[in-house]
matplotlib code that plots the C-alpha trace (Angstrom):
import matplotlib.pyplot as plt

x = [6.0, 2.7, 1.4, -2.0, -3.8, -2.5, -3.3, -7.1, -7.5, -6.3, -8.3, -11.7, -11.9, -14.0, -17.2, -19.9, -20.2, -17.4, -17.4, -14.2, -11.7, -9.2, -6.2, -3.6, -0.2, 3.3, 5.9, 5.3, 5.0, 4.6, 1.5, -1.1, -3.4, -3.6, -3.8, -6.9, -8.8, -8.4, -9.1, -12.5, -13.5, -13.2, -14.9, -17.4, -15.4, -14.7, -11.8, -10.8, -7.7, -5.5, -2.6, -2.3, -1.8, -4.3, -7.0, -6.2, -7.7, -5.5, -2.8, -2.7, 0.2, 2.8, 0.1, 0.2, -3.6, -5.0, -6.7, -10.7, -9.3, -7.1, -10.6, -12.1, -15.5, -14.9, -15.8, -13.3, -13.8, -11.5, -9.9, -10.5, -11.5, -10.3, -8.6, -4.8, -4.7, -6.4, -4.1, -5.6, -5.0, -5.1, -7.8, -9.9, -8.8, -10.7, -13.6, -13.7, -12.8, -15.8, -18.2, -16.8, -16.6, -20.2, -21.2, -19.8, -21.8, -24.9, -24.1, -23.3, -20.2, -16.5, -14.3, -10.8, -8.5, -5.3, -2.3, 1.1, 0.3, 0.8, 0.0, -3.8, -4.1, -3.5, -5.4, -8.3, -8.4, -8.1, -4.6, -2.8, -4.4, -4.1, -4.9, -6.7, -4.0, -5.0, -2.1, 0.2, 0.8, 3.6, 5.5, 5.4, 6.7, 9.6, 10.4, 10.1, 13.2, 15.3, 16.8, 15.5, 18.4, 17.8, 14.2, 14.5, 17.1, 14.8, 11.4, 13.8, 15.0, 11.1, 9.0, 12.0, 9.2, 7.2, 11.0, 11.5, 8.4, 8.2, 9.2, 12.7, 12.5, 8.9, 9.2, 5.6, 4.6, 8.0, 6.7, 3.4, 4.8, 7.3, 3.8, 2.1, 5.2, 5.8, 2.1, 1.5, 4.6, 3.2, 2.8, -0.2, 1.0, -1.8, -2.6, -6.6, -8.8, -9.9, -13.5, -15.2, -14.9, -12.5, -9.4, -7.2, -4.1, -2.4, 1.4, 3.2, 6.7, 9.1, 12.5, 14.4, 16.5, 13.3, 11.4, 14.0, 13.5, 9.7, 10.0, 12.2, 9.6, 6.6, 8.3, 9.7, 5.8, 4.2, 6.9, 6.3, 2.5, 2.9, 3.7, 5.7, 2.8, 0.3, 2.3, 3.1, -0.7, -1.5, 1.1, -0.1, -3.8, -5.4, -8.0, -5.5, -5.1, -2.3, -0.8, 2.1, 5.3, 5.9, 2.5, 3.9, 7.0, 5.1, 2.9, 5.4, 8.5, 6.8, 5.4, 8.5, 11.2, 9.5, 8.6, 12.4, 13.2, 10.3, 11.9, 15.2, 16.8, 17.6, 18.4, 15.9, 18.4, 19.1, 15.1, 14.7, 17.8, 16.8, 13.3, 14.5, 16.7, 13.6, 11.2, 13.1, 14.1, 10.4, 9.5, 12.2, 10.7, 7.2, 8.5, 9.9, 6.1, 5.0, 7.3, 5.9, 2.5, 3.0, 0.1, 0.6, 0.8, 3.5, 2.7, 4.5, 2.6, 3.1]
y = [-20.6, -22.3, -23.5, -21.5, -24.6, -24.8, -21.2, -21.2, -24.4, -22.7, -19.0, -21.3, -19.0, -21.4, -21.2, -18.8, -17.6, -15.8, -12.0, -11.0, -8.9, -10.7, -8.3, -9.7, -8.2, -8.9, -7.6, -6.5, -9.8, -12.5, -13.2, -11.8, -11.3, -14.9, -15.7, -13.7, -14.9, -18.6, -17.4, -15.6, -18.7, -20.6, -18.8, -16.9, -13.5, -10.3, -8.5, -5.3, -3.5, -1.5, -0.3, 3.6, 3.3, 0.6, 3.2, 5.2, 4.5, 3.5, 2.7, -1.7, -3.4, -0.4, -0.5, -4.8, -4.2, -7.4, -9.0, -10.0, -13.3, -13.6, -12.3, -15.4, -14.2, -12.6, -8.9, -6.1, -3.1, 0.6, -0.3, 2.3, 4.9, 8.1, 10.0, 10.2, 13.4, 13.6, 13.2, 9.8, 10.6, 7.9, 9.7, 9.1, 5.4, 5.0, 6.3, 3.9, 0.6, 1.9, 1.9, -1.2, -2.9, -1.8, -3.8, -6.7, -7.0, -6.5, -9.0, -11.8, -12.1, -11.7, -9.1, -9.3, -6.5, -7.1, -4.8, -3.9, -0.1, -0.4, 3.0, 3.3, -0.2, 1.4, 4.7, 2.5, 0.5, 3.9, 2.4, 5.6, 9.2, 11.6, 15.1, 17.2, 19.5, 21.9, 22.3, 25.7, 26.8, 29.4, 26.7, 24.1, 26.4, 27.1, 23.7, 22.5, 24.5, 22.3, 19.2, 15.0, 14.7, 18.0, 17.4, 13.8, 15.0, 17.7, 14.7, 12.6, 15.0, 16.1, 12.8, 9.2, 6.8, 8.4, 8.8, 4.8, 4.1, 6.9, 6.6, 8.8, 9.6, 11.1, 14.5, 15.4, 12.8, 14.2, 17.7, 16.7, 15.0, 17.3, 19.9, 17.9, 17.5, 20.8, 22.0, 18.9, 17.7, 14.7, 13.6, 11.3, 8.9, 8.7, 5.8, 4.5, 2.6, 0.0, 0.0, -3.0, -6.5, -9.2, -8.4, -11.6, -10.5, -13.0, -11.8, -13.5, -14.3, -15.4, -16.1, -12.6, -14.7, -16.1, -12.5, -11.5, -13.4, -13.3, -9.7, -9.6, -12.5, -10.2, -7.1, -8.7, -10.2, -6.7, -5.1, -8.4, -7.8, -4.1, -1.9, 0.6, 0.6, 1.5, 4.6, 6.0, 6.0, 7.6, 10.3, 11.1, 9.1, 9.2, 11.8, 14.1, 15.3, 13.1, 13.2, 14.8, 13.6, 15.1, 13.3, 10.3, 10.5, 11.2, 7.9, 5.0, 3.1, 1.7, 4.6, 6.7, 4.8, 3.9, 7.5, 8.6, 5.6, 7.1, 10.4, 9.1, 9.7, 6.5, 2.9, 0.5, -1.9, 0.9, 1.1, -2.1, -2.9, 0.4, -1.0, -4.0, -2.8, 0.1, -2.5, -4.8, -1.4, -0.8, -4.4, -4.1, -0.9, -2.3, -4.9, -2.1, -1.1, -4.1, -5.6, -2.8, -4.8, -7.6, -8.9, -10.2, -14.0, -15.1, -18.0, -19.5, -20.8, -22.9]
z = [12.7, 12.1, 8.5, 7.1, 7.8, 11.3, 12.1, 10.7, 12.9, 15.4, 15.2, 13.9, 11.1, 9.3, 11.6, 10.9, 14.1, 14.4, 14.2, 13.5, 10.8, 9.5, 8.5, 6.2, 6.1, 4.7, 2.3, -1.6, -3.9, -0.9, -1.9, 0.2, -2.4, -3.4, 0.4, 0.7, -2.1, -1.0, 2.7, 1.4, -0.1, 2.9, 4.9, 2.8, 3.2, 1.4, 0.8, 1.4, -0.5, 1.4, -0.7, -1.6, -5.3, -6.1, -5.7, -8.7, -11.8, -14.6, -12.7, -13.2, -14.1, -11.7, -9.0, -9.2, -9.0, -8.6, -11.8, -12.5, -12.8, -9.4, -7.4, -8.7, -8.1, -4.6, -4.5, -3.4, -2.2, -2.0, -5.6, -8.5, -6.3, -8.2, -11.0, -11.1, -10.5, -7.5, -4.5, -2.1, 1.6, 4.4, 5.6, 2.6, 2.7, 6.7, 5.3, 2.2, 5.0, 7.1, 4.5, 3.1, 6.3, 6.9, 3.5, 3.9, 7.4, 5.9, 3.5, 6.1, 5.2, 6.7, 5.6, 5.2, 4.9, 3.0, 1.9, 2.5, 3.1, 6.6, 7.6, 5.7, 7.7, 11.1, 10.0, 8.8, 12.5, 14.3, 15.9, 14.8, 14.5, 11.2, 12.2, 10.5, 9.2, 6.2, 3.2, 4.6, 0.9, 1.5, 3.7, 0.8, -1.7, 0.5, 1.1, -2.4, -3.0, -0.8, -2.0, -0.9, 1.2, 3.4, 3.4, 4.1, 7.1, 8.6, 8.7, 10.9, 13.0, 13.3, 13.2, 12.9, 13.3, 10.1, 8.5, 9.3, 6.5, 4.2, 0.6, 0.6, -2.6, -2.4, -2.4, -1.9, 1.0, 2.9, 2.4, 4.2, 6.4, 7.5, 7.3, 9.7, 12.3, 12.3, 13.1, 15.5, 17.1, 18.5, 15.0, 13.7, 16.0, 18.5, 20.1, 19.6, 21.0, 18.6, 18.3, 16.2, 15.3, 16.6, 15.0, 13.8, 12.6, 10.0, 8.5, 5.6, 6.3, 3.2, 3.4, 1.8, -0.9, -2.0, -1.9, -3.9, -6.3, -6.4, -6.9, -10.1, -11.4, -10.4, -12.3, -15.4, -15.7, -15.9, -17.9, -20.4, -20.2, -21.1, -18.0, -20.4, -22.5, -19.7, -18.3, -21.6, -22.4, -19.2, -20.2, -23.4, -23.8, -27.6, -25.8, -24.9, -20.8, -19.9, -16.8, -16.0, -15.9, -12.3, -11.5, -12.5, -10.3, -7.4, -8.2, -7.1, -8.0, -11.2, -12.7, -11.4, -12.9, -16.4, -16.8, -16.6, -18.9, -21.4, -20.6, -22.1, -19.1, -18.5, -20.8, -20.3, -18.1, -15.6, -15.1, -14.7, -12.4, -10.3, -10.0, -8.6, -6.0, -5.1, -4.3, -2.7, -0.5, -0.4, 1.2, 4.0, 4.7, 5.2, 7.4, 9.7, 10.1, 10.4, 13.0, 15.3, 15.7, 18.2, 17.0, 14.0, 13.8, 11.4, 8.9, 6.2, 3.2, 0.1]

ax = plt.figure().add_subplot(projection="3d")
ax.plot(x, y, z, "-o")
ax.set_aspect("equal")
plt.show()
């Protein structure tokens, strides 16, 4: 597995002349952020954001929204898009990279997508479909009355490879998805035609112990810094209009777990040890997707 400063030796990344979109994938906490940022500076490049909660406004420290002070002067794009109460599709996400991607172009520069949402990555490239399915009302009330597990059972026997990815314990993304299986059997998975720059694909790969290990450091670090603090104001904000507790379930690990904890539902350790064990679940489930791309170039970095 070749070294970060083998592979951009190899790929030339560093010359100007190259046209190409340099996508940057890997696991939650392996770094890919950092990886970017030094990459953009290298090669005069932007960055593009592809993760599904780092769009909402508000949510920081439980999204792991990258900082002022990691960009280090290098400008991202599709971060603090909307509200957090409006619900962000993969759909919306394309048309954010398009106009993003056609920015940074225009600006002589080379953009560089970067995220762990593999699915608004794929979307975003036109590698998978999303069709255009409107909400069926009556058929989400009825399944809302059926618990996770049957819902969670009724996706895999419908769609496995969307059931492979999906948060489990999602209730409204399985009901969608379970919406859209049912109305287009083939599912959102169809194959595209790529149709743009050179695409250079560039994974992180991290030894699990060590992920591990990184992600307990990365979660105790925002929960010191004032993660608690930051859901509880979005809940109940000096202005008034919180958002709802449901809201908040629906909105990640993060804001899911320290909601229940503010709830008093659960002690503080049980968040915090359920947290850890849901993102590490959540990494292994991002690998799945990405191990599907046989394009991705593996690196290790330091």
């Amino acid at each position: 597995m070749p070294s970060l400063k083998e592979f951009l030796k190899k790929e030339a990344l560093v010359s100007a002349k190259n046209k190409k979109l340099i996508v940057i994938v890997g696991q939650t906490a392996s770094g890919k952020s950092a990886l970017a940022v030094r990459l953009a500076k290298k090669i005069n490049g932007e960055i593009i954001s592809a993760d599904s909660r780092q769009v909402y406004r508000g949510l920081n420290l439980a999204s792991g929204k990258i900082t002022k002070k990691e960009m280090a002067g290098i400008k991202h794009y599709c971060l603090d898009l909307v509200s957090l109460r409006t619900v962000f599709t993969a759909r919306r996400f394309k048309t954010c990279f398009a106009s993003s991607l056609k920015k940074i172009q225009k600006r002589g520069k080379t953009p560089i997508l970067v995220g762990g949402t593999g699915f608004y990555i794929d979307a975003a490239l036109g590698i998978i479909d999303i069709p255009k399915i409107s909400p069926n009302w009556p058929f989400r009330k009825k399944l809302e009355g059926k618990s996770l597990k049957m819902l969670f059972n009724m996706l895999k026997r419908l769609d496995s490879r969307r059931a492979l990815i999906i948060e489990p314990k999602n209730k409204r993304r399985i009901i969608r998805a379970i919406e859209i299986a049912k109305t287009h059997p083939q599912g959102p998975f169809l194959e595209k035609n790529y149709q743009g720059p050179s695409l250079v694909w560039l994974g992180i790969k991290i030894d699990p112990q060590k992920l591990r290990k990184q992600i307990n450091q990365r979660l105790n670090e925002r929960l010191e810094k004032g993660m608690i603090t930051e859901i509880k104001k979005l809940h109940n904000p000096p202005a008034g209009k919180g958002v709802s507790w449901r809201r908040l379930d629906e909105l990640g690990l993060e804001s899911r777990w320290v909601s229940r904890y503010l709830r008093g539902l659960i002690s503080k350790e049980e968040m915090t040890r359920r947290l850890e064990n849901a993102i590490w679940r959540y990494g292994r489930r991002q690998m799945t997707w990405f191990k599907r791309n046989k394009n991705i170039r593996w690196i290790t970095i330091t």
